[in-house]
C-alpha positions as MATLAB code, in Angstrom:
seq = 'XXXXXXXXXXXXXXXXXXXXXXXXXXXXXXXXXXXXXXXXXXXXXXXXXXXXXXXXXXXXXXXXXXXXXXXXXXXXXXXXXXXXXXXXXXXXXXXXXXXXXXXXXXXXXXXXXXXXXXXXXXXXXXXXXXXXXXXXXXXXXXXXXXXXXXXXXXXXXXXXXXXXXXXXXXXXXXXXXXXXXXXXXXXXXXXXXXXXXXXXXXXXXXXXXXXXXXXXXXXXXXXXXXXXXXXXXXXXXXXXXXXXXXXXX';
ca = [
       0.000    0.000    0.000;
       1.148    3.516   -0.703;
       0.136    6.906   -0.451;
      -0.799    8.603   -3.278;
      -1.327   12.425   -2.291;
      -3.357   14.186    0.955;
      -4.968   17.164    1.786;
      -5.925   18.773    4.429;
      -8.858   17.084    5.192;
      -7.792   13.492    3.152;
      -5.686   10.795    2.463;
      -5.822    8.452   -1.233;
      -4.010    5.359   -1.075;
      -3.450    2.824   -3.961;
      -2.151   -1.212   -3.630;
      -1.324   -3.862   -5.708;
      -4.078   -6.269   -6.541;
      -4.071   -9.291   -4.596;
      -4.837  -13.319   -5.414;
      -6.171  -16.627   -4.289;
      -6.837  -19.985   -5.046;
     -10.472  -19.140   -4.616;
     -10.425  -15.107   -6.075;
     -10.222  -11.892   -4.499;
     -13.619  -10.179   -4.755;
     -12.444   -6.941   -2.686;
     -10.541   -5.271   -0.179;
     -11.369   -3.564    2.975;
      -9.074   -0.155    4.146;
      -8.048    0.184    7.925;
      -7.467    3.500    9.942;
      -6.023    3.376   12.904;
      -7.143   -0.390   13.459;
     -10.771    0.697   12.444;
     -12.508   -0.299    9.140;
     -13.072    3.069    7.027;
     -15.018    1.678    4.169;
     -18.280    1.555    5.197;
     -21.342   -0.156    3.838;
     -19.307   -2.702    1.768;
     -16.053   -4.329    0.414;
     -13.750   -1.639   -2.253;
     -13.805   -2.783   -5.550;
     -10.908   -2.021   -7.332;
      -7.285   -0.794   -5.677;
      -7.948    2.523   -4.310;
      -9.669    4.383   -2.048;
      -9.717    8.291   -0.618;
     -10.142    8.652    2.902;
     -12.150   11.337    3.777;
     -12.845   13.957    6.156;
     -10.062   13.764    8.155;
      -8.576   16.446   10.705;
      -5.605   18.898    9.171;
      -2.124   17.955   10.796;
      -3.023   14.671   11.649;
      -1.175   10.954   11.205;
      -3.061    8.000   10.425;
      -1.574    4.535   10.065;
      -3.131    2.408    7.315;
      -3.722   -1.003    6.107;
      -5.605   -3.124    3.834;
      -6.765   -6.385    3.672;
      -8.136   -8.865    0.917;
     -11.624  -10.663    0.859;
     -12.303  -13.779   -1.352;
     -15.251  -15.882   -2.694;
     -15.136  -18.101    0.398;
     -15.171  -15.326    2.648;
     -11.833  -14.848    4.028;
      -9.872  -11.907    4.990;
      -6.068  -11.630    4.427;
      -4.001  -10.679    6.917;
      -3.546   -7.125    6.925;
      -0.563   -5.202    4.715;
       2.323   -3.589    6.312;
       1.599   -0.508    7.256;
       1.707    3.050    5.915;
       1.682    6.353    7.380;
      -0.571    9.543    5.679;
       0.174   13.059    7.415;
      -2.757   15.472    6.103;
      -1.927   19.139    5.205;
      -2.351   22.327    7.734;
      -5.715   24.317    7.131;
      -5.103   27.062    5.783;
      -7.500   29.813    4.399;
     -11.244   29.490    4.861;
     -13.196   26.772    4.427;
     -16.828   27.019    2.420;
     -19.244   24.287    2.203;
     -21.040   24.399   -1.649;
     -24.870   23.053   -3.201;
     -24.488   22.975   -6.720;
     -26.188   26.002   -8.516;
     -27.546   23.066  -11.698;
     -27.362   19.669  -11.244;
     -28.723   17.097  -13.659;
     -28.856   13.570  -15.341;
     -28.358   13.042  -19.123;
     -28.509   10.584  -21.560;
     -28.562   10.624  -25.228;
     -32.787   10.338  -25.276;
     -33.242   12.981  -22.571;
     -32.301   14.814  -19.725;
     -34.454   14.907  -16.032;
     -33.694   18.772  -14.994;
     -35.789   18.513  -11.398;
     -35.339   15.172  -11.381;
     -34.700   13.719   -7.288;
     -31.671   11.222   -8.402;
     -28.634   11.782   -9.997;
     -27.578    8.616  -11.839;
     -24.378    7.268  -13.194;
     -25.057    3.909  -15.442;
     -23.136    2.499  -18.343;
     -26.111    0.750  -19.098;
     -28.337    1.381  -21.873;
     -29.374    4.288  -22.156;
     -26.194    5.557  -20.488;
     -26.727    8.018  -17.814;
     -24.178   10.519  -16.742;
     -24.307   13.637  -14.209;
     -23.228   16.870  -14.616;
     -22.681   19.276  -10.877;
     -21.980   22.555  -11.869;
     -20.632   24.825   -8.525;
     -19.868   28.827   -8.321;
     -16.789   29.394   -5.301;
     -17.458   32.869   -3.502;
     -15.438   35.450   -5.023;
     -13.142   35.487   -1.578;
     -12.140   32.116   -3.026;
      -9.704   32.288   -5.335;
      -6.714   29.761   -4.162;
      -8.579   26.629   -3.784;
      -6.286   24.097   -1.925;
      -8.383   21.343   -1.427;
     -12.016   20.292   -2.155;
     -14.042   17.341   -1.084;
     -17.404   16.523   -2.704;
     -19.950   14.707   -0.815;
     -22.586   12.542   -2.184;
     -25.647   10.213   -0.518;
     -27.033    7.333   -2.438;
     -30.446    7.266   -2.629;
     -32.383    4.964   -0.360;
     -33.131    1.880   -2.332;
     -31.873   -0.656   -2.684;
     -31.346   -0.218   -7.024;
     -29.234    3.039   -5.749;
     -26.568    0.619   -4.488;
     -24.005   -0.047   -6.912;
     -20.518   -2.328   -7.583;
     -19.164    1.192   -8.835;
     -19.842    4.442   -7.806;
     -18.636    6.284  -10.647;
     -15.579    8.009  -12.102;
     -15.403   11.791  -12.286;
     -14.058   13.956  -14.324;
     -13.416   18.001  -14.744;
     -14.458   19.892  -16.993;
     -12.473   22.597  -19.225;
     -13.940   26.074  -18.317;
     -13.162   27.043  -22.240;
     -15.953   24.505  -22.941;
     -18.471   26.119  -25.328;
     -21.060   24.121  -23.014;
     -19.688   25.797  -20.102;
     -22.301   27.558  -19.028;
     -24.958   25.016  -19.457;
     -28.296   25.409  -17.387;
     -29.952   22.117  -15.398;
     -33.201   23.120  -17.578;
     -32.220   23.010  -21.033;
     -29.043   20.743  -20.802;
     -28.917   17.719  -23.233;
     -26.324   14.653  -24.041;
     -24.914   17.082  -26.682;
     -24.955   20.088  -24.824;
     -22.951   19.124  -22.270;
     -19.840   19.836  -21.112;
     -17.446   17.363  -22.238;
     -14.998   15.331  -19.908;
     -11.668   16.403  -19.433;
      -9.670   13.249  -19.727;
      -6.545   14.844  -19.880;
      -7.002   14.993  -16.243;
      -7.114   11.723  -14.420;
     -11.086   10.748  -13.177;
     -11.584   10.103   -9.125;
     -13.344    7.026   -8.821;
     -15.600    5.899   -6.338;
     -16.019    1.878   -5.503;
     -18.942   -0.030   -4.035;
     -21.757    2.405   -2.598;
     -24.452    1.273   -0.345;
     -27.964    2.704   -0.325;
     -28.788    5.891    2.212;
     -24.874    5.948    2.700;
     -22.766    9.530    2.450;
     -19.554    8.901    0.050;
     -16.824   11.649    0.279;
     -14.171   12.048   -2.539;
     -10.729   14.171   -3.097;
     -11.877   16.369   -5.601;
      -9.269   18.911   -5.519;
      -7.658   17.732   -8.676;
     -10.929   18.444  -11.023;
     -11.200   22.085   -9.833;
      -9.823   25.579  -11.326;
      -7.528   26.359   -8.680;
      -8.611   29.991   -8.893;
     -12.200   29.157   -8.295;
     -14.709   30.355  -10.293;
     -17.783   28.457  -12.006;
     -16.635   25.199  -13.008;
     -18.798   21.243  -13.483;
     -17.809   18.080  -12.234;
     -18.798   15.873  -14.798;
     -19.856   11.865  -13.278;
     -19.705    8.669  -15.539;
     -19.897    5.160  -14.348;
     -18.218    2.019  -16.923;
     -19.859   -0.074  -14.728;
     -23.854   -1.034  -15.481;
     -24.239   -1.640  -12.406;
     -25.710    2.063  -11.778;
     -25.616    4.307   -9.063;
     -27.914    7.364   -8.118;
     -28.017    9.840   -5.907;
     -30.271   12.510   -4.233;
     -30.010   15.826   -6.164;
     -30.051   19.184   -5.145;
     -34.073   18.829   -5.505;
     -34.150   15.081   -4.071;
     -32.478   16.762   -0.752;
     -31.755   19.862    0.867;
     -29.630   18.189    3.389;
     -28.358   14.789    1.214;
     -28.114   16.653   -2.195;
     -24.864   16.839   -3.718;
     -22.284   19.321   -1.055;
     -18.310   20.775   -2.374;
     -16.263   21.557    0.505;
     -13.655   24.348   -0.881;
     -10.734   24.944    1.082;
      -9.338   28.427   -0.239;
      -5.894   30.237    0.661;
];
């Protein structure tokens, strides 16, 4: 296991995969001695740890899960020191928020969904920082999946930014379509999110998909997996509807 960058407020770690004579279906991440992925197993060999205090070490570890249902003994261990807060800290709703696919779009809709399955759904959060922000260091985006149980999903999604030179840029939650949306910026890696578990809160290091000076600017969520996930929108949810913490210097 290693640490792949922190924050002030969280830590993403990557491992190898792992292998039995039965097969590894997933992994589960340890802070501390405690279980941090909550709701179910990580699919895939990453995770983001998130909130976490600024100025704080954590000690890490991760263990693997097969078909027969048994746990690995845990990895050596690794140590993730988050950032100092700095600046001032602002918690975001998304001004437009909406779910598209290449038939339609669902403006007020209550979900936001991310399914590779046909038709293929993708999201689009678009945020405004205050115009005191204009140094983000760090940003965390928090979603909850809605409460059923076809919310749930093997993958949460993968998501991307968005270039602010976009000629969709500007795109409104009441008009947006498949074509006029803002395309992914896959020049920039995606942050992925693994298993998700109905009426469960997900938090994600976002800080690599926004402008550091702030600004308007759209996260842009896709999913390769059919397996699709949705969330409560802004409209689904006051208080579970999509949230951007910006940390600004």
């Amino acid at each position: 296991m290693t640490v792949t960058s922190t924050s002030s407020s969280s830590a993403a770690l990557r491992w190898s995969p792992s292998s039995d004579n039965v097969g590894v279906t997933g992994y589960n991440v340890y802070r501390d001695g405690t279980r941090v992925n909550s709701g179910s197993e990580v699919i895939g060999t990453s995770f983001t740890d998130s909130p976490l205090t600024p100025s704080t070490s954590y000690r890490y570890t991760v263990t693997a899960l097969d078909a027969g249902g048994n746990e690995s003994p845990a990895s050596g261990p690794v140590q993730a020191t988050t950032a100092a807060a700095t600046g001032t800290s602002f918690t975001l709703s998304p001004t437009d928020d909406s779910t598209i696919d290449p038939a339609s779009n669902t403006p007020t809709s209550t979900r936001l969904t991310v399914d590779a399955a046909s038709p293929t759904n993708d999201m689009l959060l678009k945020f405004t920082a205050p115009p005191t922000c204009t140094n983000v260091t760090a940003a965390t985006l928090t979603l909850t999946v809605g409460s059923t149980s076809t919310n749930a999903s093997t993958h949460g999604g993968d998501f991307y930014a968005t270039l602010r030179t976009d000629p969709n840029a500007g795109w409104s939650e009441k008009t947006v379509t498949w074509d006029t949306a803002p395309a992914r910026n896959t020049a920039i890696p995606a942050v992925s999110l693994g298993a998700v578990a109905a009426s469960t809160s997900y938090s994600i290091d976002v800080t690599t998909l926004i402008p550091s000076a702030g600004g308007t600017f759209t996260i842009h969520g896709a999913n390769t997996s059919s397996d699709g996930a949705g969330y409560y929108s802004k409209e689904g949810s006051a208080t579970a509807g999509p949230k951007l913490q910006l940390s600004c210097g």
